[in-house]
C-alpha positions, 0 to 999 in steps of 0.5 A: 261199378262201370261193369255193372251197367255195361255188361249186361247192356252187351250180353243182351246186345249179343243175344239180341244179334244172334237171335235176330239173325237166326229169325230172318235167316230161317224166316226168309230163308225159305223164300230167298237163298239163304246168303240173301237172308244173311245179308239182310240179317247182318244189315240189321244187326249191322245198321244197330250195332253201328248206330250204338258204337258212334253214339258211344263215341259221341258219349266218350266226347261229352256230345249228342246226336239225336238223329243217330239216336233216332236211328238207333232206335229205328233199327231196334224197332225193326228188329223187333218188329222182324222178331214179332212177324216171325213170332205170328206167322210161325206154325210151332212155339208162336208165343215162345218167338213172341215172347223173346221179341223185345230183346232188341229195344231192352238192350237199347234200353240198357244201353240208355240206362249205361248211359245215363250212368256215366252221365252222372258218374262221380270219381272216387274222390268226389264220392269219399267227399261225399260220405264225408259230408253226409257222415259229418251231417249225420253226426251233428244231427246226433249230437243235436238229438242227444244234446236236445234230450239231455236238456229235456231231461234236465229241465224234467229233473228241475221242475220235479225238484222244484215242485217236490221241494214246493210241496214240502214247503207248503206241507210245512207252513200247513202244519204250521200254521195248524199249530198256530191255529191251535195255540191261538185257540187256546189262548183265546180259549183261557183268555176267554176263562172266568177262572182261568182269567182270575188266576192269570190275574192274581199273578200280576202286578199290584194294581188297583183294588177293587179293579181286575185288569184284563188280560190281553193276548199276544199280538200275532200278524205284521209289526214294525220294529222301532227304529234303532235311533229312536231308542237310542236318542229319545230320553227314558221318560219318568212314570209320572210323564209315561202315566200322563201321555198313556192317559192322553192317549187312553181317553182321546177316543170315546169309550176308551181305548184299549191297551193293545190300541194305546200302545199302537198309538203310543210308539206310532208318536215316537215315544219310547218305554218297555213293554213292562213299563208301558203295561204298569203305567195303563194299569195305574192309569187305568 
């Protein structure tokens, strides 16, 4: 990884070098001997190379100078500033030269960049603890994704359950009470009957002539069961007290009450006696 950053910092260190050189010798060449423009040339190279090699040592130390980097950068500014006056007083390829005038400050840049990567460089170990880490945090991220999902679709499951099986219930008690409906029609509908009445009629018990007793339909809605004591400790009253507590009953309101009434009150006060014995003692009553 070291290799990636370095590298290219010093071949474009190299390119800039050489290239500086050539350009003050060629440049200056033609006003000074030519061993004057070589020391010049090597001067700034020099000067460059020997700034960048001591902020390296600084850099290996853990340490930094801001004067030898301000330094540094002054000799990558010259030569460039060398490369750019070559490049604009050049008679043959100008825009070439002044195309190539910026190597020197990019391969200081490169070797900020080289820096700047060791500052932040991590060991091997470091970095597997790292992807262990983020791995780690990757995988309970998923199960948290999945595990959230599941119960998404859980819960989806359920209330689709819940709603299907509450239509199905609703559709039950709808038909139901439909049935209901219409069988209490019909009742209503033959109790109602003057032919069907008398018939029903003619198949009760005997009663009183000259008296037809009316045919009272079933109760439908909310009742409360007696209570298993009262049966069972309340003494079986004879026709003749039955016939006299109906009567009372019967006649304590004006007109007189019905049977379905009567027999509200009857068992509300506590007394005890079957439905075909109740009805036989309002029929004599009656």
């Amino acid at each position: 990884m070291r290799a990636k950053t370095v590298l290219p910092a010093v071949a474009m260190t190299a390119v800039s070098m050489v290239l500086t050189l050539a350009v003050v010798v060629m440049w200056l060449g033609a006003a000074v001997p030519w061993p004057v423009a070589l020391v010049v040339g090597i001067g700034i190279d020099g000067g460059w190379l020997a700034t960048l090699a001591y902020e390296r040592r600084l850099a290996a130390q853990g340490d930094h100078n801001r004067a030898v980097t301000a330094v540094g950068w002054s000799f990558g500014v010259l030569a460039a500033g060398v490369l750019v006056a070559h490049a604009l007083t050049a008679e043959h390829s100008a825009g070439a030269w002044l195309a190539v005038a910026w190597l020197p400050l990019a391969a200081k840049a490169l070797w900020l960049v080289h820096a700047m990567w060791e500052r932040t460089a991590l060991t091997p170990v470091a970095l597997d603890a790292i992807r262990g880490i983020q791995q780690e945090a990757r995988d309970e991220a998923a199960v948290a994704r999945a595990r959230l999902r599941a119960e998404a679709a859980t819960e989806e499951t359920r209330l689709t359950a819940v709603t299907e099986a509450g239509a199905r219930v609703a559709r039950v008690q709808a038909k139901t009470a439909q049935a209901l409906s219409s069988a209490w029609s019909t009742l209503e509908t033959a109790r109602a009957g003057e032919e069907t009445g008398r018939a029903l009629t003619s198949v009760t018990a005997r009663v009183t002539p000259g008296v037809t007793p009316r045919w009272e339909l079933p109760v439908w809605g909310p009742f409360e069961p007696l209570a298993a004591r009262s049966l069972e400790s309340a003494p079986a009253l004879t026709d003749e007290a039955l016939d006299v507590i109906v009567d009372e009953i019967r006649t304590s309101e004006t007109p007189a009450l019905s049977y379905r009434e009567m027999a509200a009150r009857f068992r509300a006060a506590g007394h005890s006696a079957s439905e075909v014995r109740l009805r036989a003692a309002w029929k004599r009553v009656a």
